[in-house]
C-alpha positions as CSV (number, residue, x, y, z in Angstrom):
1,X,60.5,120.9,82.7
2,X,61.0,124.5,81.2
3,X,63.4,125.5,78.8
4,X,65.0,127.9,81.0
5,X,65.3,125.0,84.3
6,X,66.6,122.5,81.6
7,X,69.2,125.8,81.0
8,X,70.0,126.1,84.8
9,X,70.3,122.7,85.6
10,X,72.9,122.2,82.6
11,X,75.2,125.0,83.7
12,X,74.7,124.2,87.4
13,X,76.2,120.8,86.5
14,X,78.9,122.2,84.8
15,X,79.8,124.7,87.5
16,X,80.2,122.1,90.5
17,X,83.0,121.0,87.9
18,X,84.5,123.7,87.5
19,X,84.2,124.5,91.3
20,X,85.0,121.0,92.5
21,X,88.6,121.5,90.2
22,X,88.7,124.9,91.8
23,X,88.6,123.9,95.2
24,X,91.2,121.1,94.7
25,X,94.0,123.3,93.2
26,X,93.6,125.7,96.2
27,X,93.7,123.0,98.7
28,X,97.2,122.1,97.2
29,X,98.7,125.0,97.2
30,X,98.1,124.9,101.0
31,X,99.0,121.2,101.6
32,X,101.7,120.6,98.8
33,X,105.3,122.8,99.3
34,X,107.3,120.8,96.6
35,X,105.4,118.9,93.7
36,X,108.3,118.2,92.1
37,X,110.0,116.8,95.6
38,X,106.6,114.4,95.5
39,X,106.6,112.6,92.6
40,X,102.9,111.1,91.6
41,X,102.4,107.4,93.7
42,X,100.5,104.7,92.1
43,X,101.5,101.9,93.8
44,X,100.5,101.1,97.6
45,X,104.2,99.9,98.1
46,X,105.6,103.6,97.7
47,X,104.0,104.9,100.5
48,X,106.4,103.2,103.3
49,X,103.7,102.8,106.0
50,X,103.5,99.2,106.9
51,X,104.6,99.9,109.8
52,X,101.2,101.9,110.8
53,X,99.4,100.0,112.6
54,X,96.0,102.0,112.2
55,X,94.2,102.1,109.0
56,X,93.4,105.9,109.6
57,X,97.2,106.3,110.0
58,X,97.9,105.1,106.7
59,X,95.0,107.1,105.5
60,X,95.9,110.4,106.7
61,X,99.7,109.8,106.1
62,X,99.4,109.1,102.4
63,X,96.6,112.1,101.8
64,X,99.5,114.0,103.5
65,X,102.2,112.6,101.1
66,X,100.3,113.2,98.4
67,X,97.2,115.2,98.5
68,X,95.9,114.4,94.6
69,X,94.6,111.4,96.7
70,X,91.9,113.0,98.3
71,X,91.7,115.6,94.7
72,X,91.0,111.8,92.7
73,X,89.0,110.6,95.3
74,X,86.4,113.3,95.1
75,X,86.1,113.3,91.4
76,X,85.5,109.3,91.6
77,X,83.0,110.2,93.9
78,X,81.2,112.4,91.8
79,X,82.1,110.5,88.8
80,X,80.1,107.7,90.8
81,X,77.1,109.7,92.0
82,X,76.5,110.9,88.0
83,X,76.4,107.4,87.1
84,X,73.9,106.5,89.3
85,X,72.1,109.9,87.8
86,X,72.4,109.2,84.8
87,X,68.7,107.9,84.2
88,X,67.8,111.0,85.3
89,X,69.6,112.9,83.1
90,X,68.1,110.7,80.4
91,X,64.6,110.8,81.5
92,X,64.6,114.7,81.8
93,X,65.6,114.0,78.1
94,X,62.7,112.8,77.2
95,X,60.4,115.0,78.9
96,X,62.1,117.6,77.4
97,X,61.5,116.3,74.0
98,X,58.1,115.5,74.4
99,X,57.2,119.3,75.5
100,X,59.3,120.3,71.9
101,X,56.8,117.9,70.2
102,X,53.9,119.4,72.2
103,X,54.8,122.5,71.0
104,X,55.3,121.8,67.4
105,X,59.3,122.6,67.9
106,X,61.4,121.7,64.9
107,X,63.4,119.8,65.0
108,X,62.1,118.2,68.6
109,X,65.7,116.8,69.7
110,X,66.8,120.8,70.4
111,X,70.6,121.0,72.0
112,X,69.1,120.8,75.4
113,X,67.7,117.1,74.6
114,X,71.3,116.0,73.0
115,X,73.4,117.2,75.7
116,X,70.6,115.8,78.5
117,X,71.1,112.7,76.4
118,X,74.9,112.9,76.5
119,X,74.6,113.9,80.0
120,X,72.9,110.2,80.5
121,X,75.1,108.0,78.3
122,X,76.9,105.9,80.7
123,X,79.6,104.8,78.3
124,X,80.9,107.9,78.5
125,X,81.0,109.2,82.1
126,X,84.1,108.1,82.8
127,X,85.9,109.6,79.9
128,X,83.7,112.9,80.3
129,X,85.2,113.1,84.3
130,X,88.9,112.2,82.7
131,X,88.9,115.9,81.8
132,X,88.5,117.6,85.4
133,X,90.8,115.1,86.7
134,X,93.7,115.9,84.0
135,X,93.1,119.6,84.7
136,X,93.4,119.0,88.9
137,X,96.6,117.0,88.1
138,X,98.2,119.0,86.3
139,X,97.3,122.5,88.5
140,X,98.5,120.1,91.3
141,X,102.2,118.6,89.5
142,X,102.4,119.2,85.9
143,X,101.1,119.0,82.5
144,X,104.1,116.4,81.7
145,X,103.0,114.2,84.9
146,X,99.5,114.1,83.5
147,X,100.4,113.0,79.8
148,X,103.0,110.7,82.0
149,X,100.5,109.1,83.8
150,X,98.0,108.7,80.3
151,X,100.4,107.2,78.5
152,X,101.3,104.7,81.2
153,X,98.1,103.3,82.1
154,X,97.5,99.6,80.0
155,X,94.6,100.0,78.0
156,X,94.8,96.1,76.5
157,X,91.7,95.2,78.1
158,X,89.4,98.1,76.4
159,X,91.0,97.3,73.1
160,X,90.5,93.7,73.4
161,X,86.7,94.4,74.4
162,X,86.0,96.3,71.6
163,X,87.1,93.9,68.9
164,X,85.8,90.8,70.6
165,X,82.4,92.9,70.9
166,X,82.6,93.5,67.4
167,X,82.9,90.0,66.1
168,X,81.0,88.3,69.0
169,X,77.8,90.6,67.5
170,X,78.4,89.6,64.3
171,X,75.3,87.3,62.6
172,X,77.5,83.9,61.4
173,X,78.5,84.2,65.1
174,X,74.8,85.0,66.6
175,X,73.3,82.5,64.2
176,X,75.7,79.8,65.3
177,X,75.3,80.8,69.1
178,X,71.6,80.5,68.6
179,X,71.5,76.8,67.2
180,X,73.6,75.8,69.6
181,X,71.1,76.9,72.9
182,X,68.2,76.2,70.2
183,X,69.3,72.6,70.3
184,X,69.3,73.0,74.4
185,X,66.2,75.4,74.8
186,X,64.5,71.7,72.7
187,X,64.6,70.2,75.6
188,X,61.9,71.9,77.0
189,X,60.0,72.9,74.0
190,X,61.9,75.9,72.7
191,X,59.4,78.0,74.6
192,X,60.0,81.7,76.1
193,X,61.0,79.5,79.7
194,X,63.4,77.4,77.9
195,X,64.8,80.0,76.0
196,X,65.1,82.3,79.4
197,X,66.7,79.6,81.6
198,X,69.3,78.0,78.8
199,X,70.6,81.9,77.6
200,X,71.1,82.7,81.3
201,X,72.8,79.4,82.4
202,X,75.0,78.3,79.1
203,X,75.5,81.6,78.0
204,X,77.6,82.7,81.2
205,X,79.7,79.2,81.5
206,X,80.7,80.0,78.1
207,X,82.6,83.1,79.6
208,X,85.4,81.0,80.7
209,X,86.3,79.5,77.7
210,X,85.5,81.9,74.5
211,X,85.8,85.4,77.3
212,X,83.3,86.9,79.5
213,X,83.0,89.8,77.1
214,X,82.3,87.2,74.4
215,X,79.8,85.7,76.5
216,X,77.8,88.9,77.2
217,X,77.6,89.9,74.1
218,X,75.9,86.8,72.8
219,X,73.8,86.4,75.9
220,X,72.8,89.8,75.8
221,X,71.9,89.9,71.8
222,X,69.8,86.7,72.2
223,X,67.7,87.6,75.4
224,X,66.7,90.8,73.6
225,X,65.8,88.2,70.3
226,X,64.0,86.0,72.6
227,X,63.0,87.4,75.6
228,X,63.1,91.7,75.4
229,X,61.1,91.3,71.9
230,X,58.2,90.4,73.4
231,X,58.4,93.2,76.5
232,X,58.6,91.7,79.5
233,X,57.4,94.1,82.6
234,X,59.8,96.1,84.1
235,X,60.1,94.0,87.4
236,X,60.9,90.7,85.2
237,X,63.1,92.9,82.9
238,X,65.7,93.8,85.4
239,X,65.1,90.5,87.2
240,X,66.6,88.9,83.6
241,X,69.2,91.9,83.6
242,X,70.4,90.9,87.2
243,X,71.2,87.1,86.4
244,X,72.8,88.5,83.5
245,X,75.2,90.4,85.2
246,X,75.3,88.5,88.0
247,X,76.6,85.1,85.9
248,X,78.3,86.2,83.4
249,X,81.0,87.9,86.0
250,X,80.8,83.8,88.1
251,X,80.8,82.0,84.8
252,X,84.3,82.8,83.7
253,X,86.3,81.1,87.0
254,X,85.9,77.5,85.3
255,X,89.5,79.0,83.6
256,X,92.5,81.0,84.6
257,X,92.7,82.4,81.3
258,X,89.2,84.3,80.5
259,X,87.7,86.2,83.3
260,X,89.5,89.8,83.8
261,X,89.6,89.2,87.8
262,X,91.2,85.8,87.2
263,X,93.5,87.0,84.7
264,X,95.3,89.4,87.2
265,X,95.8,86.7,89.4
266,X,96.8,83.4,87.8
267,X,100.2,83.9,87.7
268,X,101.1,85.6,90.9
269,X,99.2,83.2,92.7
270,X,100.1,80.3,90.7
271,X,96.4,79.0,89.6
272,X,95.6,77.0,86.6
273,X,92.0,76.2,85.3
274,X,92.1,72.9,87.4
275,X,92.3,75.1,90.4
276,X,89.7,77.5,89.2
277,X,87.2,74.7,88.4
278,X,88.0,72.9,91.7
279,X,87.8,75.7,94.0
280,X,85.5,78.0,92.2
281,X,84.0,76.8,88.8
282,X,81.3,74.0,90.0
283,X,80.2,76.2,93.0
284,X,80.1,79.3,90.7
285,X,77.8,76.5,88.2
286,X,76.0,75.2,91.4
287,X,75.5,79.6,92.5
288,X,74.1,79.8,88.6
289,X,71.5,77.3,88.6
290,X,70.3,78.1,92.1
291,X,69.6,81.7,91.2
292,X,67.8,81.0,87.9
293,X,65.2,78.1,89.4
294,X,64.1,80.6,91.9
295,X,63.7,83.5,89.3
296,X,61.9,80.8,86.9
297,X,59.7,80.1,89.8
298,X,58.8,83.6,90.7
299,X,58.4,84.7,86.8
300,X,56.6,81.6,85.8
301,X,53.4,82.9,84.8
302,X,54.9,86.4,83.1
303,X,57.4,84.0,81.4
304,X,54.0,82.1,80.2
305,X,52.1,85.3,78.8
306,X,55.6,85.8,76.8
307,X,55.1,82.8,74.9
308,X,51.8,83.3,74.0
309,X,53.0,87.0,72.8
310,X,55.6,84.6,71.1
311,X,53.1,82.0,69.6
312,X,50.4,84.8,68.2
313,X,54.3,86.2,66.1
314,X,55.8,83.4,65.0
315,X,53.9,83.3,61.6
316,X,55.3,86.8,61.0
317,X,58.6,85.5,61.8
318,X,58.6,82.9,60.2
319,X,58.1,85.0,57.0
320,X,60.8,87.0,57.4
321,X,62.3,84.2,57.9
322,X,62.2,82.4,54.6
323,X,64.0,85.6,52.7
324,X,67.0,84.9,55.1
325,X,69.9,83.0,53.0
326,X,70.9,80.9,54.8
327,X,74.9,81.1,56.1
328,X,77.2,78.1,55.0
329,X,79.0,76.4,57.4
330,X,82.7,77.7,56.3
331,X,81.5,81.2,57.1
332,X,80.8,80.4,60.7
333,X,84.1,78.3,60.9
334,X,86.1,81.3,59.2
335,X,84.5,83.7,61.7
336,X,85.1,80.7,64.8
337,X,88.6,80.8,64.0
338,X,89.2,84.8,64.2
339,X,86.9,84.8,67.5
340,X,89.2,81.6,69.1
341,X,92.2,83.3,67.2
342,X,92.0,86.4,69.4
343,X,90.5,84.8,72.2
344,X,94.1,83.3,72.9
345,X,95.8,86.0,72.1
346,X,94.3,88.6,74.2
347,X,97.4,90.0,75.8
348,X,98.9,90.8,72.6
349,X,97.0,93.7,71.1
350,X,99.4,93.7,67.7
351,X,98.7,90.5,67.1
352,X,94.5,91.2,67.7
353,X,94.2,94.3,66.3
354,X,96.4,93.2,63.2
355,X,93.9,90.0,62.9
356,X,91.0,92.0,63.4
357,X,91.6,94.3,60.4
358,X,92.2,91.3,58.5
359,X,88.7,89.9,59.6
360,X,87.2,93.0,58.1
361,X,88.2,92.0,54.7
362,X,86.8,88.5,55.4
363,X,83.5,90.5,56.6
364,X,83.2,92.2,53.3
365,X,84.1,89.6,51.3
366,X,81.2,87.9,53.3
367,X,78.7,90.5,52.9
368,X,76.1,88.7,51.6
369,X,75.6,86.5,54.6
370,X,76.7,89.5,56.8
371,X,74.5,92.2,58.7
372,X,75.4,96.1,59.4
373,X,78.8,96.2,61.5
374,X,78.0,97.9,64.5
375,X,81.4,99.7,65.7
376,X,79.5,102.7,67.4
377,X,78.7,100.1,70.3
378,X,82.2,98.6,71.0
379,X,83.8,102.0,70.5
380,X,81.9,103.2,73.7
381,X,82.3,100.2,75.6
382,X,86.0,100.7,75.0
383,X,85.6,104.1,75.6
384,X,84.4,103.4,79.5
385,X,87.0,101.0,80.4
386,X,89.5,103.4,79.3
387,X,88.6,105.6,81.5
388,X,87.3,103.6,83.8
389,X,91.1,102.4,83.9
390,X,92.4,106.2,84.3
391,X,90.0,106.7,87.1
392,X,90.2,103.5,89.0
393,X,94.2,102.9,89.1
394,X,94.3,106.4,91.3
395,X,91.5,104.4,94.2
396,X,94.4,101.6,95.5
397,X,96.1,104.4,98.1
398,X,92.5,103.6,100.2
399,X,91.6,100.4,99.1
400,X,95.0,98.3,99.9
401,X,94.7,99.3,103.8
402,X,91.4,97.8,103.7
403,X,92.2,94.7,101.9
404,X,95.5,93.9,104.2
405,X,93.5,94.0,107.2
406,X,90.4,91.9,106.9
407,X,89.5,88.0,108.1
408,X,88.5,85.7,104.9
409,X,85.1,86.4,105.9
410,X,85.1,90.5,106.3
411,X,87.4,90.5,103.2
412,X,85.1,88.5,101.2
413,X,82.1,91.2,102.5
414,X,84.5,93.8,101.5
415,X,85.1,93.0,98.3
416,X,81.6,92.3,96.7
417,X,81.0,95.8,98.7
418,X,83.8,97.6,97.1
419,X,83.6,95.3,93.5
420,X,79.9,97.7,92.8
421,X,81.7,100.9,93.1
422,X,85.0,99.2,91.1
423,X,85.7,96.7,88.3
424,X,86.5,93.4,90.2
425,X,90.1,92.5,88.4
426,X,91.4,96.0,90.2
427,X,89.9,94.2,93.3
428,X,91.7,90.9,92.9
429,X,95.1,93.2,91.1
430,X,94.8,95.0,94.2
431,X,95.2,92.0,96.5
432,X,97.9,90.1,94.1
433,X,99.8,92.9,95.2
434,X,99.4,92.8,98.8
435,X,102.4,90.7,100.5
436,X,101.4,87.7,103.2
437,X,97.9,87.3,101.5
438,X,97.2,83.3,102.6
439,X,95.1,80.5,100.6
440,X,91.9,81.2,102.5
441,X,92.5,85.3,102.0
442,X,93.0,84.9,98.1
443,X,89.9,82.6,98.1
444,X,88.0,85.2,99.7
445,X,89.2,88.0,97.4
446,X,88.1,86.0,94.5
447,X,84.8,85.0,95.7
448,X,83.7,88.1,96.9
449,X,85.2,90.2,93.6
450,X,83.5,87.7,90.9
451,X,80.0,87.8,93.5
452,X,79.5,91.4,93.5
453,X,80.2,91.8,89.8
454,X,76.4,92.5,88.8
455,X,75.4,94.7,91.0
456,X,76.1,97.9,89.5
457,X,77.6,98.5,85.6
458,X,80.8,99.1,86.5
459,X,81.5,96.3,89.0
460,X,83.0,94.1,85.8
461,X,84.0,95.3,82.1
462,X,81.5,92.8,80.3
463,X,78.4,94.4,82.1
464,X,78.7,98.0,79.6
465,X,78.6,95.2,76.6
466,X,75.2,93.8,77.9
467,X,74.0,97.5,79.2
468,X,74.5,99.1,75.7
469,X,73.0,96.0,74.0
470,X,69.6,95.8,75.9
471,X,69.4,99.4,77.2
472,X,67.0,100.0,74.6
473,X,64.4,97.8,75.8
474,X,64.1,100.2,79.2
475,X,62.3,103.2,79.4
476,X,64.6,106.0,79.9
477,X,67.6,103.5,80.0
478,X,68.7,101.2,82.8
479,X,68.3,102.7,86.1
480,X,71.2,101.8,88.4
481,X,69.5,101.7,91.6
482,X,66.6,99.2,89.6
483,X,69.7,96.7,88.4
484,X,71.2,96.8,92.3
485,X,68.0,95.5,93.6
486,X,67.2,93.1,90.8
487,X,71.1,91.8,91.0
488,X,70.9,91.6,95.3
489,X,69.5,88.1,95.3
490,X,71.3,86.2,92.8
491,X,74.3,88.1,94.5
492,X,73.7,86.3,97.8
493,X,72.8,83.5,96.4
494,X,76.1,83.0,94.6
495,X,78.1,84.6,98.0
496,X,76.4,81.5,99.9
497,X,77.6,79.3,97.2
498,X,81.1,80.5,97.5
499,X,81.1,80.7,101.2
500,X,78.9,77.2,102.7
501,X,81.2,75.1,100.0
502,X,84.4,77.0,100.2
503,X,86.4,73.6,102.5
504,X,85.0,70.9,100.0
């Protein structure tokens, strides 16, 4: 790609945003009379229309209502269609950089390759299409209604991510991780399959007791040690990607207390870890196992080749190895008890992000047994759910009629349909919400929310944890159509689960 098309194709982007913001403020000053009679609606109950019967009743009354609706739906739309882009945008990247290098361009990553790159960074798409949204609310109310609605969102979850990313990656907590699935992965050998099969079945049940976050994390830093080191082909590369995703978001319903969907749920509906495990936890288990035989049994011979790849390295790392000190056990215990520490008190983000800048004097005191923090990570991660947050609390006015007027089965469809183009705990906040919701309807909420959560990268929070971590072992980054179709079978595999076991 030329210079000049690279150019073009930059401002072209940057024009339908300026044109889709456009377009928006002039449909409102044809739809809207009073915005300041019409105050901004955020919750389904303000709209007064359960007595539609027809869900393109409700629809067209509450676009009517308040026409932002159809304004915040489009830019989640297009905020949607550049995430599934965004390997694009990172491969022209690359292209582009390799005709610099062709050339004998100095330096070869010109503007054009950083903002193709920024263009391509998932972490921040969602914060990047904050801006045109701010601008359309406030041409369409006020700039007071948009720093209103900022300031009230709950950003506690993207807080809490990115200080339980940062100590999860940490190496007393890696270290201790590994020796725990390297006493597991013995069983059969400690070869690549053993390895492969314990990370992706222990690694996600741990999600419901130290945090699915957590859990990805140290999954996710231990299949690239293990498994991405040794460079897997792209079709058993996503495969591994697709369990990943895929368990981690089932693995945390063993507890009420650790899985975002579960969490927006437990108390309204009353359900305690003995529920989730009875009703959800040993058929999520059951889901888990399933899925990774009949991956194991497809990749069996790639998964062999690894371990030779493994075999012909080891004496090389082994000797890196030996100049390792090695990390006493009160390090690991210290660092246990900040990770358990903050674990429980997730809700409370004084009380976490007062502990964690206390852990980073225990981190430098540590040094010596420590590796490079990695903030720049977590920081982004944050930095999506955030807006992620901002984008996806403006998507209930069309997802509540939907919700209220499915069986168990359609609803459970439904959701693992609407979970890939949503983080699953607005699913399940969604349906806490709804009034009338019965046992068999809040079963099939759940089900279906925690199912489709590996399908795409924002279908649960955890998933931008493992994409930034492995990312690097794609070419051109993770391609979002390759991780649907390498998450669609364990996805079924766990909705059958869910669904042939949901009476026992």
């Amino acid at each position: 790609m030329t210079r000049k098309k690279t150019i073009l194709l930059t401002f072209f982007y940057l024009a339908v945003v300026i044109l889709a913001s456009q377009m928006l403020y002039m449909a409102s000053r044809y739809t809207q009379h009073d915005h300041l009679a019409h105050p901004l609606i955020l919750s389904p109950l303000g709209y007064h229309d359960h007595d539609l019967s027809g869900f393109w009743s409700q629809i067209k009354h509450r676009i009517t209502l308040q026409p932002f609706n159809l304004a915040a739906l489009i830019i989640f739309l297009l905020t949607l269609v550049h995430i599934f882009c965004a390997h694009w945008f990172t491969s022209l990247a690359n292209r582009l950089r390799k005709r610099n290098v062709a050339k004998n361009i100095e330096p070869p990553d010109t503007f054009w390759v950083e903002i193709l790159r920024f263009m391509g960074e998932v972490e921040v798409i969602f914060g990047l299409w904050v801006i045109p949204l701010i601008i359309t609310m406030t041409c369409m109310y006020d700039w007071r209604t948009s720093i209103a609605y900022l300031n009230g969102r709950n950003y506690t979850e993207p807080m809490f991510v990115f200080v339980i990313m940062a100590i999860s990656s940490t190496k007393p907590i890696i270290k201790l991780a590994e020796e725990c699935m390297r006493q597991i992965s013995s069983i059969g050998g400690q070869t690549v399959k053993s390895w492969w099969f314990t990370i992706l079945t222990i690694g996600p049940l741990l999600g419901s007791f130290i945090t699915e976050p957590a859990a990805m994390t140290i999954s996710a830093i231990l299949l690239s040690n293990q498994i991405y080191l040794y460079k897997p082909s792209p079709q058993c590369a996503y495969a591994t990607l697709g369990l990943l995703f895929t368990n981690i978001s089932v693995g945390g319903v063993l507890t009420n207390f650790a899985a975002p969907p579960v969490l927006m749920v437990s108390r309204p509906w009353e359900w305690s870890s003995f529920y989730m495990f009875s009703h959800f936890g040993w058929k999520a288990a059951i889901g888990i196992v399933i899925a990774n035989a009949a991956y194991y049994f497809y990749f069996r011979n790639e998964l062999n080749l690894l371990d030779q790849k493994k075999q012909m390295s080891s004496q090389h790392d082994n000797h890196n190895d030996q100049g390792e000190k090695p990390i006493p056990f009160w390090v690991c215990l210290v660092h246990v008890f900040f990770l358990a520490w903050i674990v429980v008190h997730a809700n409370i983000p004084i009380i976490f992000i007062g502990s964690f800048l206390l852990y980073l004097g225990i981190f430098t005191a540590t040094a010596p047994y420590q590796n490079q923090l990695n903030l720049k990570t977590p920081l982004l991660v944050g930095f999506f759910l955030a807006g992620l947050i901002v984008h996806g609390t403006l998507q209930s006015w069309w997802m509540s009629p939907i919700l209220e007027r499915a069986s168990s089965e359609i609803l459970m469809i439904l959701c693992i349909i609407l979970t890939a183009f949503n983080d699953n705990a607005e699913i399940t906040f969604l349906a806490s919400l709804t009034p009338g919701f019965t046992e068999s309807l809040k079963y099939a909420v759940m089900a279906g929310a925690v199912t489709g959560g590996g399908l795409t990268v924002i279908a649960n929070a955890p998933n931008l944890s493992g994409y930034a971590l492995l990312s690097r072992h794609f070419k051109d980054g993770i391609s979002a159509i390759g991780l649907f179709l390498a998450a669609l079978f364990p996805t079924i595999v766990m909705a059958l689960s869910f669904y042939l076991l949901r009476n026992i």
